[in-house]
N, C-alpha and C positions, 0 to 999 in steps of 0.2 A: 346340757351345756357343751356338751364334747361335740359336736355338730355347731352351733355356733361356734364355739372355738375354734375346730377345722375351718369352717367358713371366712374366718375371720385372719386365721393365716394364709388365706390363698389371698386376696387381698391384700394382704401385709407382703406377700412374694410381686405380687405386680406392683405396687408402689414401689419396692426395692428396686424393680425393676428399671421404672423411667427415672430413679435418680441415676443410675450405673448409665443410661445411655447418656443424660446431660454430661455425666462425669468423662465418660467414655465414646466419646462422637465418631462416626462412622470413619473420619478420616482423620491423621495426624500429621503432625510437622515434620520436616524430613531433612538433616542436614549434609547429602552425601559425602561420606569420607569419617564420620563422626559417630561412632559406633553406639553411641549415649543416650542416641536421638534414636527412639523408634522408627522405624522407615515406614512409610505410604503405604496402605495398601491399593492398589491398583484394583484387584476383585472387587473390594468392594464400593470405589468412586463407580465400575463399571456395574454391577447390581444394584446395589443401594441407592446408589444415584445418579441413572442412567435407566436402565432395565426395569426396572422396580419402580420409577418414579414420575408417571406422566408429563411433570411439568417439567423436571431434567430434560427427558428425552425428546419434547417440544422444543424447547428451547433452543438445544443444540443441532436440531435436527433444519428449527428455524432458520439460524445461521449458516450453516454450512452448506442446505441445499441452495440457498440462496446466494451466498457467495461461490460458491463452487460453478453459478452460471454465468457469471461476470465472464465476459470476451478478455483474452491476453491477446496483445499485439506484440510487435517485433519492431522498432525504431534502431534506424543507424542515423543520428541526430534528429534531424526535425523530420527525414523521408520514413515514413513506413515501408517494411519488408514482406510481401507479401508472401514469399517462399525461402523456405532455410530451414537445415536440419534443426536447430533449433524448436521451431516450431512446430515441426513432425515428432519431434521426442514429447512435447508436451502434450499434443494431440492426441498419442497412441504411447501412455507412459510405456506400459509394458505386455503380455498377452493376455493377461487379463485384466485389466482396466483399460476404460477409458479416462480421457483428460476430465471429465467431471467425475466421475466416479476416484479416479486419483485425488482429484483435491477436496472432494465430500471429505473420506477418507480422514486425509491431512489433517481440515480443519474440525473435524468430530475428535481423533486424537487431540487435539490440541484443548478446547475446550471441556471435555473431561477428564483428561489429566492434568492439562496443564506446561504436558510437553509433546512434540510430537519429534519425530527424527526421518527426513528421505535420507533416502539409499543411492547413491548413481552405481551402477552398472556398466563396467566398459573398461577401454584399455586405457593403461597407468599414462598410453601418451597422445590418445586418443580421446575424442570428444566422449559422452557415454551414450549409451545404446537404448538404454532400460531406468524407468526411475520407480521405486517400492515407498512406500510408508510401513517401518518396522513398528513391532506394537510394543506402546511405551514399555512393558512392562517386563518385555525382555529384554531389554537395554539396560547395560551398568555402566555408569560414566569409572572410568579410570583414572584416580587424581595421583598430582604429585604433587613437587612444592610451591607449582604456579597453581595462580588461577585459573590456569588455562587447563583445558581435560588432557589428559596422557593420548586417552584410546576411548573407545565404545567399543564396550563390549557385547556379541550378541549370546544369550544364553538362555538355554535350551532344557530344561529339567536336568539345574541346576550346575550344567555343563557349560564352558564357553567354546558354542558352533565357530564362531567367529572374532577378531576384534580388527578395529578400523582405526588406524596408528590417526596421531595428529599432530600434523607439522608445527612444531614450537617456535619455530622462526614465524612463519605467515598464519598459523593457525588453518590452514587446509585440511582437508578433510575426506573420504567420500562420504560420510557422513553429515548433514545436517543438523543441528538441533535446535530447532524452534522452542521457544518456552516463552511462558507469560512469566510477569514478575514476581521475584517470591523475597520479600523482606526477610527471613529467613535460610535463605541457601543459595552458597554461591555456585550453587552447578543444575541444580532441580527446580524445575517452576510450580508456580503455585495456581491447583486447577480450581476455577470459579465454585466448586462445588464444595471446596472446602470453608471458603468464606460463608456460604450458605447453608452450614451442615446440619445446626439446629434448627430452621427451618424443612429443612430435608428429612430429620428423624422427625421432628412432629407432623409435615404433611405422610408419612410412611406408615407411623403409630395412630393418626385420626383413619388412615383405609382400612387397618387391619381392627382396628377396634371396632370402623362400622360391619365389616366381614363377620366379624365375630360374632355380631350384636345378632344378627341376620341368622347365622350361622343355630343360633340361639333360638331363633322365632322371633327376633325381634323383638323381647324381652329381655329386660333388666333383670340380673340374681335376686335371688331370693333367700329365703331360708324353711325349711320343713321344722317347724317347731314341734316337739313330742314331750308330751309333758302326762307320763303314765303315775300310776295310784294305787296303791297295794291297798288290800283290805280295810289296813288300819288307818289311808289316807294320807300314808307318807309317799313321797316320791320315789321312781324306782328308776335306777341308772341302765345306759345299755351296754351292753358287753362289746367288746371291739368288732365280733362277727357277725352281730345283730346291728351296729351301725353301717358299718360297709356293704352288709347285706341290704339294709335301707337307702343310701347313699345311689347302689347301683339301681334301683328298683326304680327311684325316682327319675334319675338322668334316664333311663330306659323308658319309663313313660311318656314321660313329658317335655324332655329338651332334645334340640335340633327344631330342623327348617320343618320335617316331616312330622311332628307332633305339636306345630304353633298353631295358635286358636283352642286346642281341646282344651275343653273344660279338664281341670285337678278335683278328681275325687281324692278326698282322707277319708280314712274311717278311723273312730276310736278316739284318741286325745290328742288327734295328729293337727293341725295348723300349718298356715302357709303366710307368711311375711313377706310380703316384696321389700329390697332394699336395693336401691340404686337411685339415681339421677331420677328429675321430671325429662319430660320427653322433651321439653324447650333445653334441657340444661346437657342434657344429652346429644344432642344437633350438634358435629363435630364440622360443617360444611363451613360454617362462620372461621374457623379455627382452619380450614384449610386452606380457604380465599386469602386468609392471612399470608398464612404460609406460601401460598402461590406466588404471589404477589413481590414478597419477598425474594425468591429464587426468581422472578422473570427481571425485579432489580438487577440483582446480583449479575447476571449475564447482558444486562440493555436491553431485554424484549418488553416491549411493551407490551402493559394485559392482553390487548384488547386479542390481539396475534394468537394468544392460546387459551382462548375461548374463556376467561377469565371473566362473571359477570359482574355487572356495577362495575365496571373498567372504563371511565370517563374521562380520562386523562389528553385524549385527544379527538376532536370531533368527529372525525368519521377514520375508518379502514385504512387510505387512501394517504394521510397524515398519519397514522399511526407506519404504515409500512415505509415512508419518506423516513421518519426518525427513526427506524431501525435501521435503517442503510448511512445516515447520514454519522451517526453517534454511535456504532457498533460492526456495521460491514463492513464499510470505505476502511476503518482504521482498521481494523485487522488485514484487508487488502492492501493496505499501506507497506503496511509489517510484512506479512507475506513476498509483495512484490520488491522489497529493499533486500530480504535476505535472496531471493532467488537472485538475483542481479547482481551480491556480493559471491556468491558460490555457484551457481549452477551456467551464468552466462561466461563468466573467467574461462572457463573448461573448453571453450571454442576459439578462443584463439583469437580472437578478430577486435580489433579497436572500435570504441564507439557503440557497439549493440546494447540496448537496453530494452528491457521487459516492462509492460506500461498495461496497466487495465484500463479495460474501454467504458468509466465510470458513462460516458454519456450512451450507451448501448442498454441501461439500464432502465424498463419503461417504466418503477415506479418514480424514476428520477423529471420524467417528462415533465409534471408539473411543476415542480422547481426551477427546469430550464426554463418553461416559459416565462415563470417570473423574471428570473434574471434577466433572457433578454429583455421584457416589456420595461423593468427597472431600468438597466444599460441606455438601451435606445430612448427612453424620458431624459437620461441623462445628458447624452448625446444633442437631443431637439433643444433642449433648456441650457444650453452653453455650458453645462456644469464638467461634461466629460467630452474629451475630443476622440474621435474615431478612432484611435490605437491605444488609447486607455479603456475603450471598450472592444476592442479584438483583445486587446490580453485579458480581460475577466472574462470571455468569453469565449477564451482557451486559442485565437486563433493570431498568426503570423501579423505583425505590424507592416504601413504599406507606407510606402514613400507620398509624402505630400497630405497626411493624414492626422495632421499634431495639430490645427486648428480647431479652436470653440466655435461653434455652431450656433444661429441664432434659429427661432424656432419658422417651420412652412417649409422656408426653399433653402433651411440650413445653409447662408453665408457666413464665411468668416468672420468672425467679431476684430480680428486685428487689423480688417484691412480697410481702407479708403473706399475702394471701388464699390463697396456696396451699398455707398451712397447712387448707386444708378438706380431711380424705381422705374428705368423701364423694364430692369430683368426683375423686378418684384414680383410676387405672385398676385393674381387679381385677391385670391382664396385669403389671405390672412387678415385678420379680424383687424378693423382700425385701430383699438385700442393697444394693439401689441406693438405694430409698426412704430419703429420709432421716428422721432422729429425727421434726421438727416434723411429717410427717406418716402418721405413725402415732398407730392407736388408742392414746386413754391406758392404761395399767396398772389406771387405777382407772376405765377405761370401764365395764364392766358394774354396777360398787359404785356410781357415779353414776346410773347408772341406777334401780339398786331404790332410792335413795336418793329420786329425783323418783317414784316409784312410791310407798311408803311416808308421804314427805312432803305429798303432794299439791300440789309446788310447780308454778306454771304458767308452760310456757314457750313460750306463745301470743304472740307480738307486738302490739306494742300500735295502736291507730289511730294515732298521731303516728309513730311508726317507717312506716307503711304509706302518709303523705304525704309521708315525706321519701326511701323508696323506689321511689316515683314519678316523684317530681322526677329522681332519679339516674338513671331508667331515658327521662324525656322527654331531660334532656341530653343524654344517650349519644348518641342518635339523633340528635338535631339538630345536635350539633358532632362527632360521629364522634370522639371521643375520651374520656378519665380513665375509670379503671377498666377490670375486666380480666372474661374471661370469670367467675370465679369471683364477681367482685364481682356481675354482673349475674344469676347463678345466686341469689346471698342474696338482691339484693331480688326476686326471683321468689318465695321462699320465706315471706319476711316481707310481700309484697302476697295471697299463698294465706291466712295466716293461718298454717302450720304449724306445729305444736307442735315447738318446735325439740329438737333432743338436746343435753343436757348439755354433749358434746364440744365444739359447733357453738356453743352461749353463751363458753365458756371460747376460743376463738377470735376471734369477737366481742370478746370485751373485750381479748383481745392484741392486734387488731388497733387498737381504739381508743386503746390506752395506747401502742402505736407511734409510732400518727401522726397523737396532739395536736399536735406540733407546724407539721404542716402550715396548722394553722387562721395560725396567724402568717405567712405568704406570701401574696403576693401576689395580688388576684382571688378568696378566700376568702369575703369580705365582701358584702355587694349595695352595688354604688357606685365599688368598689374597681377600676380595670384588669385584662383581664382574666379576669371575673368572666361564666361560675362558672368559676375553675383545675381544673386535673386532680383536684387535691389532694380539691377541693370537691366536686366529682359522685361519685370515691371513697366519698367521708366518709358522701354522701346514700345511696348503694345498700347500705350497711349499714348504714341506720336512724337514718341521723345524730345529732345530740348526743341526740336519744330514744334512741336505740338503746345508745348509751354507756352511760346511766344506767340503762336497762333491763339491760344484763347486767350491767352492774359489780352491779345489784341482784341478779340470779336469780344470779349467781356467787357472790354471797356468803353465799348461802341455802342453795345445795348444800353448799357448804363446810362450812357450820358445821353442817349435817345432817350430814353425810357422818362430822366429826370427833366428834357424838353417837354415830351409830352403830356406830363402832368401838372409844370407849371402855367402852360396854353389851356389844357384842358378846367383847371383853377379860374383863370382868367375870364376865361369865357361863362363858367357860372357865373362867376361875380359882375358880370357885365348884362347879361339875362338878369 
């Protein structure tokens, strides 16, 4: 029995065991200044979970190399700068790093601790020289009665190397310190590892248990039952030197990696028990998907990213690496590029610089642009968005004359008249889309033999062909009023073109429209202003000449038109 017994407090020690780790998780709360509160340990975020932990160090490693290769650029308003110290400090932080290896760095502090801290390097009046990432965990924030830190402290086997005062008034610093959020502390962030800690010790305690298992032969404990018999058939006990002499005998034969598979000879009254798990119930790989899965939560990686199977969460690779940039990079590039630009760009002196990442320089980002433009430009075609409602979603400078809805093919104006012209129509657009006003009239062709017959003239006159001038010098000079079609008619009325019937009855709609533009503002010479949109309009089709010219040639056709269908009438009826 004393051998089961033994057996049975080893056992009894590992169960103890994994309640003290739920009780006691690898990382604690940490409320700097507050002595009450156990402090962090940083060793072991950085073994435990990091070093020690596959899916940590995927994770983080996910993140950082990736973000750490996003382009920074240099803007002084909307002009990018292509050379500035600025940008050479960032390129070459210091001699041994480069600008990606600095911000790997940065953002790997950052996500396993939860805090990271730059350094600048340089004169107190001077831009800096040199930028470092100090490790968390030599840093002591220095408080006083503000919220605001004293100093950073750097410390050294348990020495303070250095400390890095901070300005109470503006909170300056050469110190930085980034940190994620910690609902518990008002000066120490809170690292994503902590949130994930019980997942962390069970993915840590399923590796070492399968190690162990292995370690074993891949067998589950046992027991060596001994059940000896004296003469008289009574049981006989064993002496403490004779169990541990047995104890050793057996681990010496039989356990490890180098004696799995042999067969266990006993001799005498000796027995073998297996006691553990089925080998289904044993399978700790279930329990560590779990757990995986959970930490690649905790930080935004999606499975599929570290190798995590049955990770169906998004269709292919390709979406998976889009939603870790989009839900987990970009914002931490957010963050990053708002504190650089509150501390490290100030340090130069110069109005206006700002630090910007080049999110579209990112190619898993490419198919997402293409969405958006192919969405934008649908929007665009379909009059739903006018061309500088799509240059700003699609990051780019608004342009003068570009606030117009767009009908779909040859993208005209929806607000204006003129595009009732279907001569500048495209042949290309489907009938059904074209709408009424630009279609040929019903009585196009009858108009025609009508000006044929009639020998009415619809030559333009010289006073239409100065005030189609005028419309056409504006245009140019103020880069605005009127529309391509507008600038097509006076093209046509400065040729002299004998216009088509259709194209006078347009003409006059258009001038019976937008009379009353003439009453606004800058219409007038003298007026503010002046010429209005309204007014260069008005000239590039032939202005008040032009009015009276077709109001006259329209009323000529007309009244031909209604001769010749009551003659044409007449003579059926007499046939």
């Amino acid at each position: 029995m004393a051998i089961l017994d033994n057996i049975k407090n080893i056992f009894k020690a590992k169960k103890q065991e994994k309640i003290y780790r739920k009780e006691a998780p690898i990382v604690y709360y940490n409320s700097l200044g507050y002595d009450s509160v156990p402090k962090i340990s940083y060793h072991d975020l950085a073994t435990d979970g990091y070093t020690e932990n596959a899916i940590v160090y995927r994770c983080v490693n996910e993140i950082a190399n990736n973000a750490s290769r996003v382009k920074i650029n240099l803007f002084r308003g909307d002009q990018e700068i292509e050379k500035h110290p600025l940008l050479d400090l960032l390129y070459n932080p210091s001699p041994t790093y480069s600008q990606v290896e600095w911000f790997q760095a940065a953002y790997s502090y950052l996500l396993i601790s939860g805090n990271n801290y730059m350094l600048s390097v340089g004169g107190d009046k001077s831009p800096p020289t040199e930028l470092y990432n100090l490790r968390p965990d030599r840093v002591q924030i220095r408080t006083g009665t503000r919220a605001m830190p004293v100093a950073y402290d750097y410390v050294l086997k348990g020495q303070v190397i250095e400390s890095y005062e901070v300005d109470q008034r503006t909170g300056n610093s050469k110190v930085k310190h980034i940190k994620l959020f910690n609902p518990l502390d008002d000066y120490y962030g809170m690292s994503p590892i902590q949130a994930s800690s019980v997942d962390v010790d069970q993915h840590n305690l399923a590796n070492k248990h399968n190690v162990n298992l292995l370690q074993n032969g891949a067998r589950p404990s046992g027991a060596v039952i001994f059940n000896p018999k004296d003469e008289t058939g009574g049981h006989v006990q064993l002496s403490d030197v004779q169990r541990n002499q047995l104890i050793n005998d057996v681990n010496q034969r039989f356990s490890g990696t180098g004696n799995a598979g042999k067969p266990m000879l006993l001799e005498g009254d000796f027995d073998w028990k297996e006691m553990g798990l089925s080998p289904k119930d044993m399978d700790f790989v279930q329990l560590k998907n779990m757990s995986a899965k959970d930490i690649a939560l905790v930080y935004g990686v999606p499975s599929q990213l570290i190798g995590i199977p049955d990770a169906q969460t998004y269709s292919n690779f390709a979406e998976a690496k889009l939603a870790l940039y989009n839900e987990t990079i970009i914002p931490l590039l957010d963050r990053v590029q708002g504190d650089l630009n509150e501390w490290l760009v100030p340090m130069f002196k110069e109005q206006g610089l700002e630090l910007r990442y080049d999110i579209d320089s990112i190619p898993a980002m490419a198919e997402q642009r293409k969405r958006v433009f192919e969405s934008v430009t649908q929007g665009v075609q379909n009059g739903i968005l006018t061309r500088n409602e799509a240059r700003e979603q699609l990051g780019y400078e608004r342009l003068e004359g570009a606030d117009s809805l767009m009908v779909p093919a040859n993208l005209m104006p929806l607000n204006l008249d003129e595009e009732m012209d279907s001569e500048i129509v495209s042949e290309n657009i489907p009938a059904e889309i074209i709408p009424n006003d630009l279609i040929e009239d019903e009585d196009g062709d009858i108009d025609e033999v009508i000006k044929a017959i009639s020998n009415i003239d619809t030559t333009p006159t010289d006073s239409m062909v100065i005030e189609a001038k005028k419309g056409i010098a504006w245009r140019k000079e103020f880069n605005r009023g009127g529309t391509r079609i507008g600038a097509v008619r006076a093209s046509q009325i400065i040729a002299k073109e004998k216009l088509s019937p259709s194209t006078v009855k347009r003409m006059f709609s258009f001038f019976s429209r937008h009379e009353s533009d003439k009453a606004a503002d800058g219409f007038r010479v003298g007026e503010k202003g002046y010429p209005s949109n309204g007014r260069i309009a008005w000239a590039l089709w032939g202005g008040d000449a032009g009015f009276s010219w077709s109001t006259k040639v329209r009323n000529q056709l007309e009244k031909e038109k209604e001769k010749f269908l009551i003659d044409n009438i007449n003579q059926k009826d007499v046939q």
